[in-house]
Backbone as numpy.savetxt, mean C-alpha at the origin, in Angstrom:
# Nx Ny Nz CAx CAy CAz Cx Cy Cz
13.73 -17.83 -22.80 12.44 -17.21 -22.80 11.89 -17.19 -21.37
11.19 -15.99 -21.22 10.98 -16.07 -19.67 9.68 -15.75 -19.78
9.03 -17.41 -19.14 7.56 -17.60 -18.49 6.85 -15.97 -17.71
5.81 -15.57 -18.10 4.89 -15.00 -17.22 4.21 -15.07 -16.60
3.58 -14.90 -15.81 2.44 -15.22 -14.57 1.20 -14.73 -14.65
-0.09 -15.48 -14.47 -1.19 -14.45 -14.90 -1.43 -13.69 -13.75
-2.37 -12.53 -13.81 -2.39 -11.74 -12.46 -2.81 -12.57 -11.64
-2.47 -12.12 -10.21 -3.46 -12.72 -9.00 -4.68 -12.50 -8.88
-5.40 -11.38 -9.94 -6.81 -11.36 -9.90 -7.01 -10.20 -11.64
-8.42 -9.92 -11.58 -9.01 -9.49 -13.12 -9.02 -8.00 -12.55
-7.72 -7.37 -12.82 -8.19 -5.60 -12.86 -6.88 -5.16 -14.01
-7.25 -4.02 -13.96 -6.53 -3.76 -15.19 -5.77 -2.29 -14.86
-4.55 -2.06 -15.57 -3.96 -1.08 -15.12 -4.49 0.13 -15.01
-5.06 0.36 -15.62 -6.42 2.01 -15.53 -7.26 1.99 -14.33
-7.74 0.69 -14.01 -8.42 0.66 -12.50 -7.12 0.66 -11.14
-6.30 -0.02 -11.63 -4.89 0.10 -10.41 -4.58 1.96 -10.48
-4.55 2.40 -11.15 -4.18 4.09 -11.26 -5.26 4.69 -11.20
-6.61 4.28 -10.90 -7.64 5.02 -10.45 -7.89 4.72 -9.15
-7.83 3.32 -8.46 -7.81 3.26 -6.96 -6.89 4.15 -6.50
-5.36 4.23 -7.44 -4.32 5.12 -6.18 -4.95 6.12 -6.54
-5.28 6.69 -7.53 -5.95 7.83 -7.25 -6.48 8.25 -6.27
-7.72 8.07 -6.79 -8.90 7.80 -5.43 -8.46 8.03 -4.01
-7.27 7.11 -3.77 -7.09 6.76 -2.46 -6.19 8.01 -1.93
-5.21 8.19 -2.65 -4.44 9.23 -1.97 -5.21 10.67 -2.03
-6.40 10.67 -2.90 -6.91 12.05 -2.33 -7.53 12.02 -1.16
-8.13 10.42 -0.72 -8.82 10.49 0.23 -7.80 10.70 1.47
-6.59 10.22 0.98 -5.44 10.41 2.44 -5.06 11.69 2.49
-5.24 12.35 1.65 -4.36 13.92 2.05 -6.05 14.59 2.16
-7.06 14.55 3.00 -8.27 14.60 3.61 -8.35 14.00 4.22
-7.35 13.45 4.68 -7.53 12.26 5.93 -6.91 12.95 7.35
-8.09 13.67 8.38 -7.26 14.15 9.36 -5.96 13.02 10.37
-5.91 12.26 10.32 -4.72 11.43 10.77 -3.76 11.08 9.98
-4.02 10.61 9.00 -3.23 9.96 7.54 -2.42 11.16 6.66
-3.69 12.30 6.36 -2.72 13.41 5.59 -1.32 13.83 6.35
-1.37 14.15 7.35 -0.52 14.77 8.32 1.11 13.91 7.85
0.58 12.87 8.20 1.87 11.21 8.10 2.72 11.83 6.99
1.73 11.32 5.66 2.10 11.63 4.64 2.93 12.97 3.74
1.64 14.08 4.15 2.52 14.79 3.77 3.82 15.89 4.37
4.41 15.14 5.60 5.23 15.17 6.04 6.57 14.65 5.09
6.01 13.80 4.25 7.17 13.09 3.38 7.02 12.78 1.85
5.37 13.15 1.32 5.59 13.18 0.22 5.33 14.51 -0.32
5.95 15.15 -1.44 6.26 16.31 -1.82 5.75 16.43 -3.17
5.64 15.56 -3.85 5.64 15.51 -5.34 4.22 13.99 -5.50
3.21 14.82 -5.15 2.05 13.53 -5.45 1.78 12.58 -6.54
1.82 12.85 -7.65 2.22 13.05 -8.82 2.85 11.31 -9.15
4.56 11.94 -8.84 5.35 10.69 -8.97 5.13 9.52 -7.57
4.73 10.06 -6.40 4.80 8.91 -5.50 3.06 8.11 -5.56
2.30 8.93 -6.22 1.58 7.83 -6.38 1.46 7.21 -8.19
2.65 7.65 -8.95 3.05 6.66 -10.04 4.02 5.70 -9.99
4.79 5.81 -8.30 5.54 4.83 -7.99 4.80 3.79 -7.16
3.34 4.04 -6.63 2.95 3.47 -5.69 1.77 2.43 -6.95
1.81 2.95 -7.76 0.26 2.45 -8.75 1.62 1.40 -9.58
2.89 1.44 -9.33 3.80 0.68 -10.39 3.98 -0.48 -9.11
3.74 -0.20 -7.97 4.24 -1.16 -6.85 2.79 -2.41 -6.84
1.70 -1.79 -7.14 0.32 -2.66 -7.13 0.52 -3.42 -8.12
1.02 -2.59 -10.01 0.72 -3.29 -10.54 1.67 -4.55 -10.62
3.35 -4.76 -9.81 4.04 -5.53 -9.75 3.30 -6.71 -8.55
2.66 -6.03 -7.79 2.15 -7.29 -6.74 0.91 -7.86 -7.27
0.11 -7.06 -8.30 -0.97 -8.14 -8.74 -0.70 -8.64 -10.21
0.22 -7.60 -11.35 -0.01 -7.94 -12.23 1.05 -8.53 -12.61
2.00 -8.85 -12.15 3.77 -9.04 -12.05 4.42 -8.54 -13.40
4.46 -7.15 -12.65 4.56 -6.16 -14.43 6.57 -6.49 -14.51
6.78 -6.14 -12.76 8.01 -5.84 -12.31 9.07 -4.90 -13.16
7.76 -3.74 -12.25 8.09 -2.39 -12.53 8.04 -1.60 -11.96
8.58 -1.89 -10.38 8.58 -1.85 -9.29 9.86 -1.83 -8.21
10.75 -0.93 -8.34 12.00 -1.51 -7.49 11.67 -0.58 -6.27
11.29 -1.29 -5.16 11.47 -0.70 -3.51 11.59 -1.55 -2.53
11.66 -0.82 -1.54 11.72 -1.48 0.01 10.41 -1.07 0.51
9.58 -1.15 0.66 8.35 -0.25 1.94 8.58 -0.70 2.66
9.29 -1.49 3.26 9.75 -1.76 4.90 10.25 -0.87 5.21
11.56 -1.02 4.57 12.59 0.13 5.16 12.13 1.74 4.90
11.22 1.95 3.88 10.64 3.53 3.76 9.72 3.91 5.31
9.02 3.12 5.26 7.66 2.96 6.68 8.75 2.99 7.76
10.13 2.38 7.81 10.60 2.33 9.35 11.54 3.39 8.82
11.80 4.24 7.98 12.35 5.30 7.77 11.99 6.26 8.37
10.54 6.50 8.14 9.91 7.72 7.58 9.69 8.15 9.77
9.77 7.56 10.37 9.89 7.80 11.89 8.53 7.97 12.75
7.55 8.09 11.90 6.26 8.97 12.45 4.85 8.04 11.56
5.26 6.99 11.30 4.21 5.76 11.05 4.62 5.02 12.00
3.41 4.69 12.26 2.85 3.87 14.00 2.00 2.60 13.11
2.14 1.58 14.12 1.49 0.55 13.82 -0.18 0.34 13.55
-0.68 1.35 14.67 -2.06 1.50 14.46 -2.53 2.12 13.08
-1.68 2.94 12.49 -1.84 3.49 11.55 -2.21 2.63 10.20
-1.57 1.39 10.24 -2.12 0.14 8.95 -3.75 -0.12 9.23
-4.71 -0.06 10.39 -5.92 -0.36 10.08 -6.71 0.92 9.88
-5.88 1.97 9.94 -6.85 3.41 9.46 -6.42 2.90 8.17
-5.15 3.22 7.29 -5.24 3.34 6.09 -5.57 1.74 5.50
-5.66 0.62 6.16 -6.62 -0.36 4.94 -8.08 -0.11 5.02
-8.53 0.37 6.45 -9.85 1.11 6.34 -10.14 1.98 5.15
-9.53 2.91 4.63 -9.69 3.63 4.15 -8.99 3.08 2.07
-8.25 2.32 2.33 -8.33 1.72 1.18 -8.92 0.57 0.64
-10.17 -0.01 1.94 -10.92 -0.77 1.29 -12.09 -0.30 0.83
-12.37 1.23 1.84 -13.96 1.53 0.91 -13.16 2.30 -0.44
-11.95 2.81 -0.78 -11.64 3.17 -1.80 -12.22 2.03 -3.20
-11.22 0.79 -2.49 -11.56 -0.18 -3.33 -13.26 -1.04 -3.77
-13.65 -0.31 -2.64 -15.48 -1.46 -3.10 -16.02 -0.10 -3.98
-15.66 1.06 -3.65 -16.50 2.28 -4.22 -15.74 2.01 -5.83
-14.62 1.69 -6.45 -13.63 1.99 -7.60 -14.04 0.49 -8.80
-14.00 -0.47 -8.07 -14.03 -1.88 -8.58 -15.25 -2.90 -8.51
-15.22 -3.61 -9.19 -16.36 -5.05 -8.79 -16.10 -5.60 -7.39
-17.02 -5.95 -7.30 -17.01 -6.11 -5.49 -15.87 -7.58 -5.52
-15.95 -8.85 -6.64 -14.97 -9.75 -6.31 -13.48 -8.99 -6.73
-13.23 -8.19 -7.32 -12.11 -7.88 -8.06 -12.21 -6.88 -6.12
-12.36 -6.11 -5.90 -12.67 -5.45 -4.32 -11.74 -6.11 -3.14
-12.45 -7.31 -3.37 -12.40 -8.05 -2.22 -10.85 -8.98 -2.30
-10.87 -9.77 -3.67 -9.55 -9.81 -3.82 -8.16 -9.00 -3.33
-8.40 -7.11 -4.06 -7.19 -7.14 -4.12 -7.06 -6.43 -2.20
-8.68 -6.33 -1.54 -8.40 -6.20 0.03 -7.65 -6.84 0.58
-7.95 -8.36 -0.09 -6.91 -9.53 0.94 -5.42 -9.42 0.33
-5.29 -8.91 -0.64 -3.83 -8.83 -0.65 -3.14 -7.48 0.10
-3.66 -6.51 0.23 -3.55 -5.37 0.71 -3.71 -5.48 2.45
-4.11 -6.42 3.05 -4.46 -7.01 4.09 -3.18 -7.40 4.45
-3.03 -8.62 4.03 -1.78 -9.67 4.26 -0.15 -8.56 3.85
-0.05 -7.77 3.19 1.26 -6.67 2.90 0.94 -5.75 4.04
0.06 -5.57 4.71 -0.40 -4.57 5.82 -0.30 -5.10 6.80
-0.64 -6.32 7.21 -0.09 -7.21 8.38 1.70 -7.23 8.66
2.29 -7.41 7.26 3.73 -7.74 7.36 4.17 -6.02 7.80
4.15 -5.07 7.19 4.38 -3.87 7.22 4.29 -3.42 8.83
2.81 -3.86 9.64 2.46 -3.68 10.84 3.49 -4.10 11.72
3.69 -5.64 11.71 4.92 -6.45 12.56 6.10 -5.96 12.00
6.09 -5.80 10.54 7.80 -5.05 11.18 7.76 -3.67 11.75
6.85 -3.01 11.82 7.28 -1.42 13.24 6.62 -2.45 13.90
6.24 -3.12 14.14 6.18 -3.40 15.57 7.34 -3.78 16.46
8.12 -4.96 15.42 9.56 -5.32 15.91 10.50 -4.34 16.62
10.34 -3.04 15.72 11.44 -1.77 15.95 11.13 -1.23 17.56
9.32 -1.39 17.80 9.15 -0.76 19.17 9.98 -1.34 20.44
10.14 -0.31 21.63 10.61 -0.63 23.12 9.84 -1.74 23.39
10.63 -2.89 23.68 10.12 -4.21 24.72 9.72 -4.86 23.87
10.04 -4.97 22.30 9.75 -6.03 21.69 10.71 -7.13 21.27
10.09 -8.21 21.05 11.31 -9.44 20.86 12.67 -8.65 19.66
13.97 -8.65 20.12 14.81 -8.45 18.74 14.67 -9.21 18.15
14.72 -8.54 16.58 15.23 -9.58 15.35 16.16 -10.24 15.22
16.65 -11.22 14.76 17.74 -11.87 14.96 18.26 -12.34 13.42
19.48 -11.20 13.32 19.96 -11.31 11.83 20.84 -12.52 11.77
């Protein structure tokens, strides 16, 4: 029998698929952010029902979720590091405008701390930075 985990915080899958909502309309109106994006996503649809299945595995541990976003972000060639504090900018007023301000603030700091890691690894990839060492 395999133990479950309670979420890391109180939201519920209808509010996780209304923030991505929310959010990716605000990114494809986003004069910096749309551009990124829809350079690579084609089908809105499924990448933000793959992206609302990736939240609900990091808060709700649905694990229903199989990806890399490392390797997609250092794929995709044309996401820059600066680019993680426009889009948590922009997905935290998503989140205070969508949710209760503690349920808000919660899932900011997790969206924070996956945005930090995401940041340092393109950062690693840039000229004159320390190599990784596999």
């Amino acid at each position: 029998m395999t133990a479950t985990l309670p979420p890391r915080f109180d939201v519920t899958p209808d509010q996780i698929n209304q923030v991505v909502a929310t959010f990716y309309d605000s990114v494809r109106r986003h004069p910096g952010l749309g551009p990124v994006f829809a350079a690579h996503v084609t089908d809105w649809p499924t990448h933000e029902a793959k992206i609302a299945r990736f939240w609900r595995n990091a808060i709700l541990f649905e694990r229903s979720y199989d990806g890399n976003p490392m390797q997609v972000h250092r794929a995709a060639g044309n996401v820059r590091p600066p680019m993680f504090d426009v889009w948590l900018g922009l997905f935290d007023s998503v989140l205070r405008l969508e949710l209760p301000e503690d349920t808000a603030a919660a899932w900011s700091a997790l969206a924070h701390r996956i945005g930090r890691g995401l940041r340092l690894g393109l950062e690693a990839d840039l000229p004159g930075a320390v190599p990784r060492l596999k």
